[in-house]
Phi, psi and omega in degrees: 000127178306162152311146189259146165275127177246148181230119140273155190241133179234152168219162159063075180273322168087019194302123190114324200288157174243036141224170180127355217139144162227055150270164182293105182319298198285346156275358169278319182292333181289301197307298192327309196289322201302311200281330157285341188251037165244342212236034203162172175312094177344137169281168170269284184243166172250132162245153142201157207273062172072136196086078166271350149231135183281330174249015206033058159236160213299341194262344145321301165339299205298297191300339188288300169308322163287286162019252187307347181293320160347315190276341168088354197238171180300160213226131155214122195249136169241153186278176150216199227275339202258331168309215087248118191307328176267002193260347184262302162320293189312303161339272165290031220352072189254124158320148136128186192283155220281343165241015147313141176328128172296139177184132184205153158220169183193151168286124164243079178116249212237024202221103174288126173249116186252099162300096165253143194247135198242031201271137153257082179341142157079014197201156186281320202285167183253151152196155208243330180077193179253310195271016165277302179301304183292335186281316185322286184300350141289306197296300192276351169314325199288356202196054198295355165201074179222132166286110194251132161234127177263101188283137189204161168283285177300103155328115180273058175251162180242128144294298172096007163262134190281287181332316189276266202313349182278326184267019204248216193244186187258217178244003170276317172318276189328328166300318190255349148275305153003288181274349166292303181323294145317337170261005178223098172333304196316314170334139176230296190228142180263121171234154207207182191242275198333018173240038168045067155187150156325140198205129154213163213202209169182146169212141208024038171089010161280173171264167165241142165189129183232134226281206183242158181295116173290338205252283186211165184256168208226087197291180178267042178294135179261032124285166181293344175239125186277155169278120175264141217253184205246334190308138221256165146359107148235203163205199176231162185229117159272140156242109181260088143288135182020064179061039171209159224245106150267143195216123189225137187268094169240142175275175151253149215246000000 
């Protein structure tokens, strides 16, 4: 067996927010990375799925790349709902016009990574649209058998938690990624951030997995509002061997 290429994934740092709590947002982000890179393989790349800052602003940005630098490995950022697209362009030297969606794809190793943005400015809830899905859907037409994971802010899942599913997508979204997802095998795995906790699920027989939080966890409540938990920071470690995608959820202690 080849060396497996590994990626972590961090998600929702929240940098900058003033609820949740009082722990230190930006010493929670200190710790995780230090505890992936001690507590595992060196990574290949960093992904993380959004909200990297809670008020988008340049010195949250700022802090946020020192932070993550500790891991050493190439770093790919998605906005979520708390982001702001030309303040992330600027950061991350990310292509395109300054609100336009973030969307990107690149070979990372044995692994194709397909970025989709799945943010509605001004609003919580997620959505992809026709010319998002056509974008989708042309990227992946393009690389038709490279084991591909496709990354969002938003889990494209129904919880059946009323807190949750009012900020997720609606079901036409869902649907209509779907029949994107399904016509391209290569898809292996979809992975997102925003309800703060490990979540995993499948859509059109793929897996979903939305990552736990660095900044704070979230229950799964069947009430309308959600509730934040006591549970410390984590993130997932992908592992890719021989064309296959293993994925692990670790807290930190």
């Amino acid at each position: 067996m080849t060396r497996p290429f590994v990626l972590v994934q961090l998600s929702d740092p929240h940098l900058g927010a003033t609820w949740g709590g009082d722990g230190d947002r930006y010493e929670l982000l200190r710790e995780t990375v230090e505890w992936a890179r001690t507590h595992g393989p060196a990574p290949d790349a960093v992904l993380v799925t959004g909200d990297l800052a809670d008020h988008a602003t340049d010195d949250e940005y700022t802090r946020f790349r020192e932070l993550v630098e500790p891991l050493g490995a190439p770093l790919h950022v998605l906005p979520g709902n708390h982001d702001d697209r030309t303040a992330m362009r600027r950061h991350f030297g990310l292509e395109g016009a300054a609100e336009e969606p973030i969307q990107a794809a690149c070979d990372l190793g044995p692994l194709r990574l397909v970025v989709v943005d799945s943010t509605r400015p001004g609003e919580d809830a997620g959505e992809l649209g026709a010319e998002r899905l056509a974008w989708l859907e042309t990227t992946l037409a393009a690389s038709p058998h490279r084991p591909t994971i496709v990354a969002m802010h938003h889990p494209p899942l129904a919880t059946g938690f009323p807190g949750w599913d009012r900020m997720l997508f609606e079901s036409s979204d869902r649907r209509a990624l779907a029949a994107v997802v399904e016509a391209n095998p290569q898809v292996r795995l979809i992975v997102a951030g925003h309800v703060h906790r490990a979540l995993a699920g499948s859509l059109a027989g793929r897996s979903v997995l939305a990552a736990p939080s660095t900044y704070v966890q979230a229950e799964l409540g069947a009430g309308p509002k959600v509730v934040l938990t006591s549970e410390r920071p984590g993130y997932v470690l992908h592992s890719v061997a021989d064309g296959e995608i293993v994925s692990s959820v670790h807290g930190i202690a």
